[in-house]
C-alpha positions in Angstrom: 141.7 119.9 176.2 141.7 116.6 174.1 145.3 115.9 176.1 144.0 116.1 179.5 141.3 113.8 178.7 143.5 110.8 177.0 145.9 111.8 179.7 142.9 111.0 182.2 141.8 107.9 180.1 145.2 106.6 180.8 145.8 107.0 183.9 142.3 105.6 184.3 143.7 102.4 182.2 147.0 102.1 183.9 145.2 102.5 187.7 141.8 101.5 188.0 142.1 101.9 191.5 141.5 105.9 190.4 138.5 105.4 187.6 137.0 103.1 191.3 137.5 106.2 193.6 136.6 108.7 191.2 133.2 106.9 190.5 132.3 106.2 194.2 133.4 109.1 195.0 131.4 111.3 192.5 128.0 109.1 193.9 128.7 109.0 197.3 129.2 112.7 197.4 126.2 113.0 194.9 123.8 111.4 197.3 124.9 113.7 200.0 124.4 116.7 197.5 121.2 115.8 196.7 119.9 115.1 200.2 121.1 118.6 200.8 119.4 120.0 197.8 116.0 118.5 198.9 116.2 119.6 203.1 117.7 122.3 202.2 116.2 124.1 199.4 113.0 122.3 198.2 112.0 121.4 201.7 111.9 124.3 203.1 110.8 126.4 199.8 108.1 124.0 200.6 107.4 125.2 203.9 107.6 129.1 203.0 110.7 129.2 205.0 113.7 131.1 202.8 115.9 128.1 201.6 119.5 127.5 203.5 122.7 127.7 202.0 124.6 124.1 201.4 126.5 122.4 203.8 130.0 122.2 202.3 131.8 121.4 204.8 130.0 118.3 205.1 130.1 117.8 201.7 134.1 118.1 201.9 134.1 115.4 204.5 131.9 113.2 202.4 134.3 114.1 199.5 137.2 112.8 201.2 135.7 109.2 202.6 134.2 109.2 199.4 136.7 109.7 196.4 139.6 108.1 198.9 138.9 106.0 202.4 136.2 103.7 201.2 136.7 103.3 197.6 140.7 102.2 198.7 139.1 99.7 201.1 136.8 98.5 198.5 139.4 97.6 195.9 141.6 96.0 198.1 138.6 93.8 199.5 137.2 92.6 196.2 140.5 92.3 194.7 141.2 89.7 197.4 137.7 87.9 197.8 137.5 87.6 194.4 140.9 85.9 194.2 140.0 83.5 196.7 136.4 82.8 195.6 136.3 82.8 191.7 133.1 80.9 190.9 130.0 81.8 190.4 128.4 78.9 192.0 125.4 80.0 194.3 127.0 78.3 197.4 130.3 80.4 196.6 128.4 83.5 196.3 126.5 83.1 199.5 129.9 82.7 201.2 131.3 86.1 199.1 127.8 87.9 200.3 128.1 86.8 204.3 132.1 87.5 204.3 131.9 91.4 202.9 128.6 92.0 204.9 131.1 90.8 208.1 134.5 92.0 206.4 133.3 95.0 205.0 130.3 96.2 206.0 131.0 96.4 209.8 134.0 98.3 209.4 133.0 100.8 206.8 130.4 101.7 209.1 132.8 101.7 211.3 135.0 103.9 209.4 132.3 106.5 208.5 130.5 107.2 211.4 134.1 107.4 213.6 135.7 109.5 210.9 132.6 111.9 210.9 132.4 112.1 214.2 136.6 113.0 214.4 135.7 115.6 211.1 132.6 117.5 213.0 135.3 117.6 216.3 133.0 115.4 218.6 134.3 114.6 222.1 133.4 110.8 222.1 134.4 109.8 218.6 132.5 106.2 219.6 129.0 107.6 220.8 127.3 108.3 216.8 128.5 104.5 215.8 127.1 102.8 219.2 124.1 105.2 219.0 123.4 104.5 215.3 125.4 101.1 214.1 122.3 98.5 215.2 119.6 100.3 212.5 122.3 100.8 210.0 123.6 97.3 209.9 120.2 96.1 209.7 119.5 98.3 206.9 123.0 97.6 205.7 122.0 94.1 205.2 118.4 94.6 204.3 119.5 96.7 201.1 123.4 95.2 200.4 122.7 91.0 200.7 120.3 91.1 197.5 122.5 93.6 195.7 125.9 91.7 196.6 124.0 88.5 195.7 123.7 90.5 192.0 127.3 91.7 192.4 128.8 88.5 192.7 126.6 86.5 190.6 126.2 88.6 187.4 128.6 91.6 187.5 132.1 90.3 185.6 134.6 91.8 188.6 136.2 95.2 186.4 132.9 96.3 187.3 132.4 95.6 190.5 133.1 98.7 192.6 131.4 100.7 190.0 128.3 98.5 190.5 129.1 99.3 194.1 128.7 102.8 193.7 125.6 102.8 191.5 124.1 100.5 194.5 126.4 102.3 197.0 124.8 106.0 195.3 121.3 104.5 197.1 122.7 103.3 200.2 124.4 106.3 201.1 121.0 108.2 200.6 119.8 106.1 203.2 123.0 106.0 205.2 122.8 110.6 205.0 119.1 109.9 206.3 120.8 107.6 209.6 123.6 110.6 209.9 121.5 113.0 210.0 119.0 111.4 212.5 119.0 113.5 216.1 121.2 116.3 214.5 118.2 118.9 214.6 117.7 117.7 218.4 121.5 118.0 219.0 121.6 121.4 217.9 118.7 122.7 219.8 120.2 120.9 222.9 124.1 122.9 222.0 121.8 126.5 221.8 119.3 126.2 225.1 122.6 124.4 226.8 
């Protein structure tokens, strides 16, 4: 057991695209696991409704945006914004903050709500991130432009997409909140249909 774990800590040395994955991964798919655990079991123990079994298949399409897609897109952002723009100047880290709420942000949005939609088999792959992209980017930038602001000015760049997923842990709470938004209504509509 002691070899697979230096083995692990050396691959994690010698790639640290896979310790950035494996940590956004783990929270990403942990925020999901917990929103499950509270709608599904504590919610409606609450209630005095018997508590549902989880969603993995949901879970397994969070798992692979999560511990591959965005984490991937992640490093290679950073790693070139933070080549460009080194300083830590507050002018230079309003730039870094507006660029990856434009770069990034928008596509990874993109990105998840498309990919779900493709995952779950939707018709119109485009209708959830039209529907649903105005109140997440707002609350994209409500939540991200402070903690990027943090990122950029205090976090030393090793660190940065594992800052990410701490933060990113919270936003994708928020952004399983937005996903799951209209899903009860949509089922009801698929059964009286």
């Amino acid at each position: 057991m002691a070899s697979v774990f230096r083995t692990l800590r050396g691959l994690v040395r010698e790639y640290p695209v896979v310790k950035n994955c494996a940590t956004y991964g783990t929270l990403f798919c942990t925020a999901e696991l917990t929103q499950q655990i509270f709608i599904k079991k504590y919610t409606t123990a609450k209630q005095g409704k018997p508590s549902e079994n989880l969603d993995s298949d949901k879970l397994q399409r969070f798992a692979i945006l999560g511990y591959t897609v965005i984490p991937s897109i992640m490093t290679v952002w950073y790693r070139w914004l933070d080549t460009k723009y080194t300083s830590t100047a507050t002018k230079v880290v309003f730039k870094k903050v507006v660029l990856d709420q434009i770069c990034l942000s928008i596509p990874l949005l993109f990105v998840f709500y498309v990919s779900m939609s493709w995952f779950e088999g939707q018709h119109d792959l485009l209708s959830e991130f039209k529907q649903k992209f105005p109140e997440s980017f707002a609350l994209n930038n409500a939540f991200w432009l402070p903690a990027q602001a943090i990122n950029f000015k205090l976090v030393p760049a090793q660190y940065r997409i594992a800052y990410n997923g701490c933060c990113g842990f919270i936003w994708a709470n928020i952004l399983c909140i937005l996903k799951r938004r209209g899903e009860q209504t949509d089922k009801v509509k698929i059964t009286t249909d």
